[in-house]
DSSP file (Angstrom, degrees, kcal/mol; ACC not computed):
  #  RESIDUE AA STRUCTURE BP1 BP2  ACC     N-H-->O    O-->H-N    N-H-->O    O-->H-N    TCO  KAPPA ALPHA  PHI   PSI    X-CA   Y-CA   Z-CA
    1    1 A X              0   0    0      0, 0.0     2,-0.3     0, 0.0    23,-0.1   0.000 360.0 360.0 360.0 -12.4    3.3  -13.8    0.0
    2    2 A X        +     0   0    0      1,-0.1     3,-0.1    21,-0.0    19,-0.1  -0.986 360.0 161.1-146.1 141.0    4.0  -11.4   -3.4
    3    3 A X  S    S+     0   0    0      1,-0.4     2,-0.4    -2,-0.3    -1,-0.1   0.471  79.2  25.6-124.7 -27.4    3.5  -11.7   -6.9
    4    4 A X  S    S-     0   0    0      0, 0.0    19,-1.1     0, 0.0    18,-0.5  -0.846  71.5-172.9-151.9 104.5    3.5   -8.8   -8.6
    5    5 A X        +     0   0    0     -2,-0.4    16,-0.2    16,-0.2     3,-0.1  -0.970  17.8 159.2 -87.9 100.9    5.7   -6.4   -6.4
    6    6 A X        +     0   0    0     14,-0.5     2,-0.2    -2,-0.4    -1,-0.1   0.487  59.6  24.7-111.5  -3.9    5.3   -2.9   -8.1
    7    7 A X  E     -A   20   0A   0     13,-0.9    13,-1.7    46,-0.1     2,-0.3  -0.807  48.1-170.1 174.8 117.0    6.3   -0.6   -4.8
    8    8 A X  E     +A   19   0A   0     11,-0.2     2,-0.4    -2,-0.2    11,-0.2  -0.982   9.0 175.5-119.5 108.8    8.1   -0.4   -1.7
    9    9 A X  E     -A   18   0A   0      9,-1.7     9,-0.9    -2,-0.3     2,-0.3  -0.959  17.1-148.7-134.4 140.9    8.1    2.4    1.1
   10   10 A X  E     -A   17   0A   0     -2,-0.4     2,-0.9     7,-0.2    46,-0.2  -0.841  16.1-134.2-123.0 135.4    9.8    2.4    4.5
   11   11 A X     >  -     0   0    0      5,-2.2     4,-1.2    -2,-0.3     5,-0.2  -0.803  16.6-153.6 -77.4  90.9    8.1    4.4    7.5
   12   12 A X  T  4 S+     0   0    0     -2,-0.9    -1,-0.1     2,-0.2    45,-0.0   0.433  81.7  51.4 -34.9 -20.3   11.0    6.0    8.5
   13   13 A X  T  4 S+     0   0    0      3,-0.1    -1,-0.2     1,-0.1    -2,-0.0   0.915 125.4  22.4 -88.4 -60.6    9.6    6.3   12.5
   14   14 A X  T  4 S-     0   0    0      2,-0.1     2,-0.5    -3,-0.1    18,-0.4  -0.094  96.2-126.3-118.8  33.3    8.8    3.0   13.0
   15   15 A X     <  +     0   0    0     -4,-1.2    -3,-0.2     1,-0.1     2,-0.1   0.163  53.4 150.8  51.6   5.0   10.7    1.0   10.5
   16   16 A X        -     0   0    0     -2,-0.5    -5,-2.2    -5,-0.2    15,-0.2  -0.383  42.9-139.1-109.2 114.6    7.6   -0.8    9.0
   17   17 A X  E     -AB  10  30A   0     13,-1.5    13,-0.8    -7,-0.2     2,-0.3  -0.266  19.6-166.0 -83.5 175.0    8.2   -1.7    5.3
   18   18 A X  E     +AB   9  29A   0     -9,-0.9    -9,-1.7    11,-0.2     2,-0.3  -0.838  17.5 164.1-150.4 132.2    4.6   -0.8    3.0
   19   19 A X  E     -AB   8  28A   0      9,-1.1     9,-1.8    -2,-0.3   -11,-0.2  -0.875  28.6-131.4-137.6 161.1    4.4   -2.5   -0.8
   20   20 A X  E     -AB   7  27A   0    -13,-1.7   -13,-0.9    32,-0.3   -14,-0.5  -0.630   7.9-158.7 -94.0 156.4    1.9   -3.0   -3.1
   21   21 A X  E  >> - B   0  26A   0      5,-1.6     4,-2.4   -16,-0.2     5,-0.9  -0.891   4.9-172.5-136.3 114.1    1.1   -6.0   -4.9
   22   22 A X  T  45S+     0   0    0    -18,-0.5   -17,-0.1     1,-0.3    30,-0.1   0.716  91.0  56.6 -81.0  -9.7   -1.1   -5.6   -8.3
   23   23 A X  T  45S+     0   0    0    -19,-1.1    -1,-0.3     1,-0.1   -18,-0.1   0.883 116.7  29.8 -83.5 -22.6   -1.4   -9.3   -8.6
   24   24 A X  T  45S-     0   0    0    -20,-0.4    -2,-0.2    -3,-0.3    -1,-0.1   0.464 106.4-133.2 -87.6 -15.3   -3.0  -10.0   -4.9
   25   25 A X  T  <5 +     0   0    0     -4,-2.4    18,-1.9     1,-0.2    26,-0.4   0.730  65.3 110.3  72.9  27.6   -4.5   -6.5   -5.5
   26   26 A X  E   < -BC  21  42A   0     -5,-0.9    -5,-1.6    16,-0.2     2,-0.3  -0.892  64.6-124.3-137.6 159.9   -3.4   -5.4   -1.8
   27   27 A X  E     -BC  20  41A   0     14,-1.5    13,-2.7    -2,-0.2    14,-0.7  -0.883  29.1-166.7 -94.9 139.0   -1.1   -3.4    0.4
   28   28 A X  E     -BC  19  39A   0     -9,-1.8    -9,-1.1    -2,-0.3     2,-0.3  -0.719  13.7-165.3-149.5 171.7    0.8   -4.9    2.8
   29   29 A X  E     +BC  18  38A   0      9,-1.3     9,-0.9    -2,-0.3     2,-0.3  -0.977  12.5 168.2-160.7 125.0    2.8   -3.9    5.7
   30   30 A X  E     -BC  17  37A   0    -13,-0.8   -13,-1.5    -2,-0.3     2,-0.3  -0.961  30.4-109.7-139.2 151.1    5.5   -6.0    7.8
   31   31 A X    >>  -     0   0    0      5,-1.3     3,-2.3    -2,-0.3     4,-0.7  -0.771  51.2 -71.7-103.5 166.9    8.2   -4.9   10.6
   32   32 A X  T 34 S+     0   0    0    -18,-0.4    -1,-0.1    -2,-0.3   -17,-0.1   0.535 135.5  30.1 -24.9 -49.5   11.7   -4.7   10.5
   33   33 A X  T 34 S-     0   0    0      3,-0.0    -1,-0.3     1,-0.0    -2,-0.0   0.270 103.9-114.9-104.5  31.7   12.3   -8.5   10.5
   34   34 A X  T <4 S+     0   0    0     -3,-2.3     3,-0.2     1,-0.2    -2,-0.1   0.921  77.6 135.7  55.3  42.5    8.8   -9.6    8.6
   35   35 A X  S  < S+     0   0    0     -4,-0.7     2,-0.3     1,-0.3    -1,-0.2   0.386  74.2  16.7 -78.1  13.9    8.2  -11.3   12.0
   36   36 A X  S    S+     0   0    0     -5,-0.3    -5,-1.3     2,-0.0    -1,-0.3  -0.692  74.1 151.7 176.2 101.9    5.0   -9.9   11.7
   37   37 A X  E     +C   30   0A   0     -2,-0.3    -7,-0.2    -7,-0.2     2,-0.2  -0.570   8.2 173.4-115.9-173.1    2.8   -8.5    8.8
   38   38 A X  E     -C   29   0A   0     -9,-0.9    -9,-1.3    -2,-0.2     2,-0.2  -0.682  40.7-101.4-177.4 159.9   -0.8   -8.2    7.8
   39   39 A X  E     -C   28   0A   0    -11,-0.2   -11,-0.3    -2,-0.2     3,-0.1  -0.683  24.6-165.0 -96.0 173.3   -2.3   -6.2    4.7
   40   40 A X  E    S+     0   0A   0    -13,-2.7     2,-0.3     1,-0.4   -12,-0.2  -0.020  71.1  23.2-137.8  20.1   -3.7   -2.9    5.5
   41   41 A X  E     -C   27   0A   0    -14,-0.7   -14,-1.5    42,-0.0    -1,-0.4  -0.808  60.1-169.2 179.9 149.1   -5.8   -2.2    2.3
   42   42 A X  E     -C   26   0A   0     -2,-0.3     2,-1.1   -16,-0.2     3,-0.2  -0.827  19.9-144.8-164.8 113.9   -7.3   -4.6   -0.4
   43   43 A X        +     0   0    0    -18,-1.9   -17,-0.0     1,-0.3    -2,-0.0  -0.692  38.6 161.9-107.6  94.7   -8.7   -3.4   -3.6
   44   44 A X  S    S-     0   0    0     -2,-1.1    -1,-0.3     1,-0.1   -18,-0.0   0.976  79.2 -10.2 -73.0 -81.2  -11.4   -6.1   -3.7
   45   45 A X  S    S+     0   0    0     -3,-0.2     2,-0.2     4,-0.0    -1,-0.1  -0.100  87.7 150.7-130.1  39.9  -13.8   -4.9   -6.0
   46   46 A X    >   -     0   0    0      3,-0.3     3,-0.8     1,-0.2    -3,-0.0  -0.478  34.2-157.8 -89.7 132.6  -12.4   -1.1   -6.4
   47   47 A X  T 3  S+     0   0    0     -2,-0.2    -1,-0.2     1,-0.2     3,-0.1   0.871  95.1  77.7 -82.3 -44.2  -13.5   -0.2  -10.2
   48   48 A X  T 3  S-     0   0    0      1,-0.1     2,-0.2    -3,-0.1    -1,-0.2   0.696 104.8-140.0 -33.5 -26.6  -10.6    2.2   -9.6
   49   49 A X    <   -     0   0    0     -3,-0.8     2,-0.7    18,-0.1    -3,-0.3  -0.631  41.6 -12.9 108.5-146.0   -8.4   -1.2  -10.3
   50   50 A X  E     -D   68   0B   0     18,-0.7    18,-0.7    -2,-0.2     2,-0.2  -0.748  65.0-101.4 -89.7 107.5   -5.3   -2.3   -8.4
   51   51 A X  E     +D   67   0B   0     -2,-0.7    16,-0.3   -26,-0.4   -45,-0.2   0.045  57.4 131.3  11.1  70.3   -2.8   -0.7   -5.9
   52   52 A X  E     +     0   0B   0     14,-1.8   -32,-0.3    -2,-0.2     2,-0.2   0.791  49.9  65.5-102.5 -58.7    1.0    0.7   -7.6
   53   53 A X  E    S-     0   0B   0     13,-0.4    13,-1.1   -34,-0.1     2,-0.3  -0.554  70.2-167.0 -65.8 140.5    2.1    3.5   -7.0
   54   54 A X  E     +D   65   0B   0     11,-0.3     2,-0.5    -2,-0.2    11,-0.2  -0.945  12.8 169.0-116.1 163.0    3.1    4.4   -3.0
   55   55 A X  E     -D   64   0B   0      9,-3.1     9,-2.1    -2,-0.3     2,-0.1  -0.980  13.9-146.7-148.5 138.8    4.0    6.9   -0.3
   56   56 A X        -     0   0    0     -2,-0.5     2,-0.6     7,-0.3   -44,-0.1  -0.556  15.9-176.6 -53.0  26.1    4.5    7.6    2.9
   57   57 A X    >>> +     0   0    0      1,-0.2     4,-3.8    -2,-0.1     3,-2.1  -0.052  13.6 178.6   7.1  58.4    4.2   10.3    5.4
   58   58 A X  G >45S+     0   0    0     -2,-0.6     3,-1.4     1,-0.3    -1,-0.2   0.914  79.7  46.1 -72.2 -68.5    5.7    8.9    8.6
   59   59 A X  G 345S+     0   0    0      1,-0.3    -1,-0.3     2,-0.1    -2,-0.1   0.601 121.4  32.4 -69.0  -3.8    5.0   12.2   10.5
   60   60 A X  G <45S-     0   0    0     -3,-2.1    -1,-0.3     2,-0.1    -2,-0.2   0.527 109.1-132.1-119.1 -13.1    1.6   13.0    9.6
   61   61 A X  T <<5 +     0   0    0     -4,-3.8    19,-1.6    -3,-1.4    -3,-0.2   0.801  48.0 162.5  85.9  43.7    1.2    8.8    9.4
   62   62 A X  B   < -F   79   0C   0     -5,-0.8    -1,-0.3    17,-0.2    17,-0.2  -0.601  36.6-148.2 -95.9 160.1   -0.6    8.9    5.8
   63   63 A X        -     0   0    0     15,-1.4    -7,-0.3    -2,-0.2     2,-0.1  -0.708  25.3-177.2-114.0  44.5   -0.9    6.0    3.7
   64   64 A X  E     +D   55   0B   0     -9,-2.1    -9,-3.1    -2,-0.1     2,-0.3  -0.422   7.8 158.8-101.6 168.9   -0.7    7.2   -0.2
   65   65 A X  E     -DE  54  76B   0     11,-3.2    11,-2.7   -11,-0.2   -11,-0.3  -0.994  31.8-115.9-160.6 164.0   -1.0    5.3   -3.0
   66   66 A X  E     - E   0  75B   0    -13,-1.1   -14,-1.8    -2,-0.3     2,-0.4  -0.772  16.7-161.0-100.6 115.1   -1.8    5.2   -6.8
   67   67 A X  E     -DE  51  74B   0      7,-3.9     7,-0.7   -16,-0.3     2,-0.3  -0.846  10.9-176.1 -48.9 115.6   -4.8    3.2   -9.0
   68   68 A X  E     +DE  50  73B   0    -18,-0.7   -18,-0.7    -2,-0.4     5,-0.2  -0.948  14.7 160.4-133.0 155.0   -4.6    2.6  -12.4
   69   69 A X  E >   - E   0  72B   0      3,-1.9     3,-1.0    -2,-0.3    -2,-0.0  -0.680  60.6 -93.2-127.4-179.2   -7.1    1.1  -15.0
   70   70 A X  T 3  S+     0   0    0      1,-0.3     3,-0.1    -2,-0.2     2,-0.0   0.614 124.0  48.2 -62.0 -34.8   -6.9    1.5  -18.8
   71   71 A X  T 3  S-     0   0    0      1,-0.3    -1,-0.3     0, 0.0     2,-0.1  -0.319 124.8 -28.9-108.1  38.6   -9.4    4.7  -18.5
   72   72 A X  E <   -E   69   0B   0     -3,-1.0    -3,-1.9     2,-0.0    -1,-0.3  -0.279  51.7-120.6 144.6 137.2   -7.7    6.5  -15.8
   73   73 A X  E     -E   68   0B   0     -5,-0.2     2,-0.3    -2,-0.1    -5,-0.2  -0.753  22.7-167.4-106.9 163.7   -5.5    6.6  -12.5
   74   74 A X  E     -E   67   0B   0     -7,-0.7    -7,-3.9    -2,-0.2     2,-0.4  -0.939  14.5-143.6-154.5 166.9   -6.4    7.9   -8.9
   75   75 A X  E     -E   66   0B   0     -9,-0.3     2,-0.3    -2,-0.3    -9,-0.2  -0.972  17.2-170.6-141.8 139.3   -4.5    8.5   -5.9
   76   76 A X  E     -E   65   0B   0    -11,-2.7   -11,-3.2    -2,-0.4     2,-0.3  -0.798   8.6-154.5-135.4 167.3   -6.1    7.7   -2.4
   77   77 A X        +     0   0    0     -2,-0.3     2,-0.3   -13,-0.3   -13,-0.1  -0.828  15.3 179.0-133.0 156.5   -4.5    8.8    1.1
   78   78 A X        -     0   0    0     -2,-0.3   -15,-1.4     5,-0.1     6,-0.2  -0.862  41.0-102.7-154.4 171.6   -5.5    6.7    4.2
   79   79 A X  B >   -F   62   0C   0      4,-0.3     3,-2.3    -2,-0.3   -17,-0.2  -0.348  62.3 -84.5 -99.7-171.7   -4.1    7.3    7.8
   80   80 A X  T 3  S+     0   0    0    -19,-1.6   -18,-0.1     1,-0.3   -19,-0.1   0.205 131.2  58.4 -95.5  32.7   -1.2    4.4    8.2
   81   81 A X  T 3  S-     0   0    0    -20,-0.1    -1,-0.3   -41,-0.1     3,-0.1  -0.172 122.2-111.2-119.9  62.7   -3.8    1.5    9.4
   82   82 A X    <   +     0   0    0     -3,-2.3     2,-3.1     1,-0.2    -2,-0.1   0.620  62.0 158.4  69.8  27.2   -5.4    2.2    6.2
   83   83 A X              0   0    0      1,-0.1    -4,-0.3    -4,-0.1    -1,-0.2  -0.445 360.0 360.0 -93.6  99.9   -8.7    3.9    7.2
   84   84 A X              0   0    0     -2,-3.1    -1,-0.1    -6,-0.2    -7,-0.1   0.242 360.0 360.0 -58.3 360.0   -9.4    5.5    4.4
């Protein structure tokens, strides 16, 4: 399910682990016993590049998380099922 794990973040309300993976290019989101996941953001064809860095905001239920490509990083916010 992971290849290139760069980042891990816990929502702290609902116990829901978050990591990026920069080789599947996606964010992914499971609950307390991975009975259940899905990804919640997938950087398809983002010229921004791949998902690493993230954070959390469990009370205001933001998403954020990091880009980088060789010319530049960006940091994007989404609410926590990733509508951006």
């Amino acid at each position: 399910m992971a290849h290139g794990i760069e980042n891990l973040a816990v929502d702290w309300l609902t116990g829901n682990l978050y990591w990026t993976d920069s080789d599947y290019k996606w964010i992914m989101v499971a609950n307390k016993d991975f009975s259940q996941y899905k990804q919640v953001y997938k950087a398809t064809d983002d010229p921004d590049g791949p998902p690493y860095g993230l954070a959390i905001h469990s009370t205001k239920q933001y998403l954020f998380w990091s880009t980088y490509k060789i010319m530049g990083a960006t940091i994007k916010r989404a609410d926590l099922t990733a509508n951006e």
